[in-house]
N, C-alpha and C positions, 0 to 999 in steps of 0.2 A: 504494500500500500504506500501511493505518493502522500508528500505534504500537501498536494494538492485535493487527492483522496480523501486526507482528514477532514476537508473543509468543506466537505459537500452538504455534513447534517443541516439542517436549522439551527442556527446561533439566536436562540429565544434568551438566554442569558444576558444581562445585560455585562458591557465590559467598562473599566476605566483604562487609559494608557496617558503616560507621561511624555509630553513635546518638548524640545527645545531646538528652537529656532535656530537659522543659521547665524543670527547673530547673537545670540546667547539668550533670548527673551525663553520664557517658558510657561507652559499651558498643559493644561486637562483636556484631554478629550473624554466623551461621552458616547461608547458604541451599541446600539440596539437595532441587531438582525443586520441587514443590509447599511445602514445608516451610522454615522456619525460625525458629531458634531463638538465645536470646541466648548469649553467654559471658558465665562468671564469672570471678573473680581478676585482667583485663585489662579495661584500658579504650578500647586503640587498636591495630589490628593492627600497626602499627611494633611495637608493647610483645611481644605476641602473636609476631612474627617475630622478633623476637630470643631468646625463648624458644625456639622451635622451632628457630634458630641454635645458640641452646647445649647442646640436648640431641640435634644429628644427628638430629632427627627434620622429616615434612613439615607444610607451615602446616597442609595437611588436617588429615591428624594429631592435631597438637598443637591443631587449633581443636576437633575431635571430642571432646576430653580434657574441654576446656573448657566445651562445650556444657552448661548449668546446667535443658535441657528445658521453660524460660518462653518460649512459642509467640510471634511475632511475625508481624503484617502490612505487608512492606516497601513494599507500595504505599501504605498507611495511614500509614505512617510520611511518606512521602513525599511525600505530599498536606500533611502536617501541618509539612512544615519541620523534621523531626528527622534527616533523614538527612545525612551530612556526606561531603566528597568518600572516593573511595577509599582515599586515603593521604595524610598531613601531618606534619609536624614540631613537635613544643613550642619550636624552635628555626627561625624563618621562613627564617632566613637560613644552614639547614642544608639545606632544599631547595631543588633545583636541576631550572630547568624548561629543556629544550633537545629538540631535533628535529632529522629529518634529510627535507629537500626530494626532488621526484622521484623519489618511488620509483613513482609510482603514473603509467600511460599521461595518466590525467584530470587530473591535476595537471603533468604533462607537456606535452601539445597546449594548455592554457592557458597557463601560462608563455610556450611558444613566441610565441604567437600574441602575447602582452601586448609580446615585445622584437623582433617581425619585423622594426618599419621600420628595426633599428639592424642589421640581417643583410643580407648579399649572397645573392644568386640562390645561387651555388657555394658557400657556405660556414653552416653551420644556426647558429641563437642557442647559444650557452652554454649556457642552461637543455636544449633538446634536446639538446646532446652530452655532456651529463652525464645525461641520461636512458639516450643510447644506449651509453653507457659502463659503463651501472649494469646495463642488460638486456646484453650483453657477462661483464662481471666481477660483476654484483654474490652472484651464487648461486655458488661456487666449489665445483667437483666435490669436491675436495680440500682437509683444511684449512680454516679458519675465516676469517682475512682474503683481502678478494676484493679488488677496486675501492672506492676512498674515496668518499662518499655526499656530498653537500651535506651542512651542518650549519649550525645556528644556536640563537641560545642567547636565549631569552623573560625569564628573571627567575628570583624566587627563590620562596619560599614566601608572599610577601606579593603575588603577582600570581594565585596560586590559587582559583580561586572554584570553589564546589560546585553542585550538581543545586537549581536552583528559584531560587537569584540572580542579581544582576544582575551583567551583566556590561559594564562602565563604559570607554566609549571615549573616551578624551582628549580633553581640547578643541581641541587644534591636530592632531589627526586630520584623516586628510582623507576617510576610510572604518572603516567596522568590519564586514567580514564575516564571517560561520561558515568553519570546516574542520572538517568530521567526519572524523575516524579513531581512530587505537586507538593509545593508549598506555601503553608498557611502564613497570612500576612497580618500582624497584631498592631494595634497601638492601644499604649495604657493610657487609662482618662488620668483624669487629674487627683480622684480618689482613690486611683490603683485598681481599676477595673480592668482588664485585658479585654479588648476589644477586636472580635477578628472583621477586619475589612474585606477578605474575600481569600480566594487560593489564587496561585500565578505557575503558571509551568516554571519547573526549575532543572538545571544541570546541578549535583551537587558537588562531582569531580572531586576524586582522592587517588591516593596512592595503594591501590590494592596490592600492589609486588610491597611494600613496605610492611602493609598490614597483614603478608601471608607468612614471612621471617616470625613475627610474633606475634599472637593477638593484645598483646600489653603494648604494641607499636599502634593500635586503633587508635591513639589519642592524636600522637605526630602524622598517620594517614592522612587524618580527616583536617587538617590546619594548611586549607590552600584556599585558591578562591573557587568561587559558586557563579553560577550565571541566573540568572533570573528574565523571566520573559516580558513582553512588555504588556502584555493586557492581564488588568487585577479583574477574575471572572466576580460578580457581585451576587450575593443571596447563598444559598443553603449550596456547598460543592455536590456536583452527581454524585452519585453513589460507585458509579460505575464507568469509570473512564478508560478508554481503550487507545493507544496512541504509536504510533511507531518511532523507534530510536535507530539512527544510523549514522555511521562514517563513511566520510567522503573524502576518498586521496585521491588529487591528482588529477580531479572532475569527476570522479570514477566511484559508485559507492563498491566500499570495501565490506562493512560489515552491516547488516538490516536486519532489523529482528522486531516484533510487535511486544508491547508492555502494557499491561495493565492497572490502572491504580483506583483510588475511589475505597468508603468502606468496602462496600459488596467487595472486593477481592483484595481487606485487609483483616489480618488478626488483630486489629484492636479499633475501637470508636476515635474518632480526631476527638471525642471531648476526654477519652482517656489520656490520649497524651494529652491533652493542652492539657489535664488537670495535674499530670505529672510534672512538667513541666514549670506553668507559674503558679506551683504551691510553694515556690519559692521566693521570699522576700524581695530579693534582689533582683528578681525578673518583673518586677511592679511596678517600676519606678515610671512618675508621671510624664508622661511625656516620648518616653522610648519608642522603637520602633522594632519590633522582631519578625522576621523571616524563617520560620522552623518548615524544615523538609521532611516530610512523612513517610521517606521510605524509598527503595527503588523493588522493582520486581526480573529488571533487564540489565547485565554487565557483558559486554563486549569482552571482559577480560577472562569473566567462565567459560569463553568461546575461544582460549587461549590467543586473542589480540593484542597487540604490542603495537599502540599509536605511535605516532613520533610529529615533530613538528610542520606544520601545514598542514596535518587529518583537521576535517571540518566534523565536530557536531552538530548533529542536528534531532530535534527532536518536535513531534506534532500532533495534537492530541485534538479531538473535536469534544467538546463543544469552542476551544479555542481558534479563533480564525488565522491567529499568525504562529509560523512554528519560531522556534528557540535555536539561531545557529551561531556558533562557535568557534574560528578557529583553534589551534592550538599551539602556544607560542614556548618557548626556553627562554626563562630568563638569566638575565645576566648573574655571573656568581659574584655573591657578593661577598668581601672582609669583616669579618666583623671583629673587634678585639674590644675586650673588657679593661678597665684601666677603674685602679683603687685610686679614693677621692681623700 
């Protein structure tokens, strides 16, 4: 299935996407089905969400208020380098990028298989009993906390990169692969509410050759940067998203394979993580903005692939109308020396 394929459903969801003009000015659009249009008076849905915050009304809503009827082509826009991820902070070091592991079967029998040789016959890897632990407790009939999910925590707002750049793999990397999935976009009110504004397709890219050495190496894995898409989907996420993930060398795709995410094809409710999640103090703080990724069920790398620099990501999910694409860059290495004060 093309990106083009993805985009054949009805897009009945409404979307937000972030603009910035060729000369630095910046804007909201507002996308419903075929149509969209810019807002006026705000320049970032952060801004736009808090608005909506302080007046008890929904982003819908309040972006419909906004709507100023200057027509927009977000594919055009997109082609063109204007679009900017879903969500950001004027404050890098105010967002906060973190995920939660194994919620997904595909990202499940991978893990497994990456830490078999350190498991007994009688006894399964870690990664699988936190899998079978999360299909067990992770959807609780009752109530909102279920079973504790894995978690890990990527960076801040200076590790975020948007739809169409690069996304730069360290130099003492020892891999950089894609993870397609979906994530959920928060900002806390002012009383320490965590408020979700909507899901956005996400690459959430690590270092799986690092993470298979040791699984006590999952923390330095997961500490690169993330791509995020450019449309925040708005209202209650499907249940059931079906999307295709692939690499492109050379104009040539290398590696395509289908993914699925959504409850319907996870082991835990998004309200179990989120509750896991900001039952923490520190993740409350008014004003923040967080981007948690819920999982992958697709790795190019359990297919024994070895990207290297110039493989394109790409990833494209319906009910989203634009996919998620990625170069993939080597950064420079860099010095670093500590020196006592």
């Amino acid at each position: 299935m093309t990106a083009t394929d993805m985009r054949q459903p009805n897009l009945v969801q409404p979307r937000l996407l972030q603009h910035r003009d060729d000369d630095g000015q910046r804007r909201v659009i507002l996308a419903e089905g075929d149509a969209a249009t810019f807002l006026s008076g705000v320049a970032t849905t952060r801004e736009l969400a808090l608005i909506a915050i302080a007046e008890g009304a929904s982003l819908l809503d309040t972006a419909r208020r906004h709507a100023d009827g200057a027509r927009v082509d977000p594919a055009a826009e997109l082609a063109a380098g204007r679009l900017l991820p879903a969500i950001d902070h004027p404050d890098t070091a105010r967002l906060v990028l973190a995920g939660t592991g194994l919620t997904h079967l595909g990202s499940a029998a991978g893990r497994d298989a990456m830490h078999k040789a350190a498991a007994s016959a009688e006894r399964p890897t870690d990664s699988m009993r936190m899998f079978l632990e999360g299909v067990e407790g992770g959807k609780p009939a009752t109530g909102i906390t279920g079973q504790q999910p894995e978690w890990f925590y990527k960076g801040d707002g200076q590790s975020l990169v948007g739809p169409e750049r690069p996304l730069a793999s360290p130099a003492f990397a020892q891999d950089g692969g894609e993870e397609p999935e979906l994530a959920g976009i928060y900002l806390i009110g002012e009383d320490g509410t965590p408020w979700r504004l909507g899901v956005a397709l996400a690459n959430e890219f690590s270092d799986h050759v690092t993470e298979r050495h040791n699984y006590l190496w999952l923390a330095h894995s997961k500490l690169r940067q993330a791509a995020l898409g450019a449309e925040l989907l708005l209202g209650e996420p499907p249940a059931d998203i079906r999307g295709t993930s692939r690499i492109v060398r050379d104009g040539a795709t290398l590696w395509e394979k289908p993914f699925l995410t959504g409850e319907d094809n996870m082991s835990h409710h998004l309200a179990n993580l989120e509750a896991h999640h900001f039952k923490y103090p520190g993740f409350r703080r008014a004003g923040d903005i967080h981007v948690h990724f819920f999982g992958t069920a697709t790795l190019s790398f359990a297919d024994h692939v070895a990207t290297r620099a110039g493989d394109v990501f790409e990833i494209a999910a319906a009910p989203f109308a634009l996919p998620l694409r990625n170069p993939l860059t080597i950064a420079d290495a860099a010095s670093v020396s500590v020196r006592a004060l």
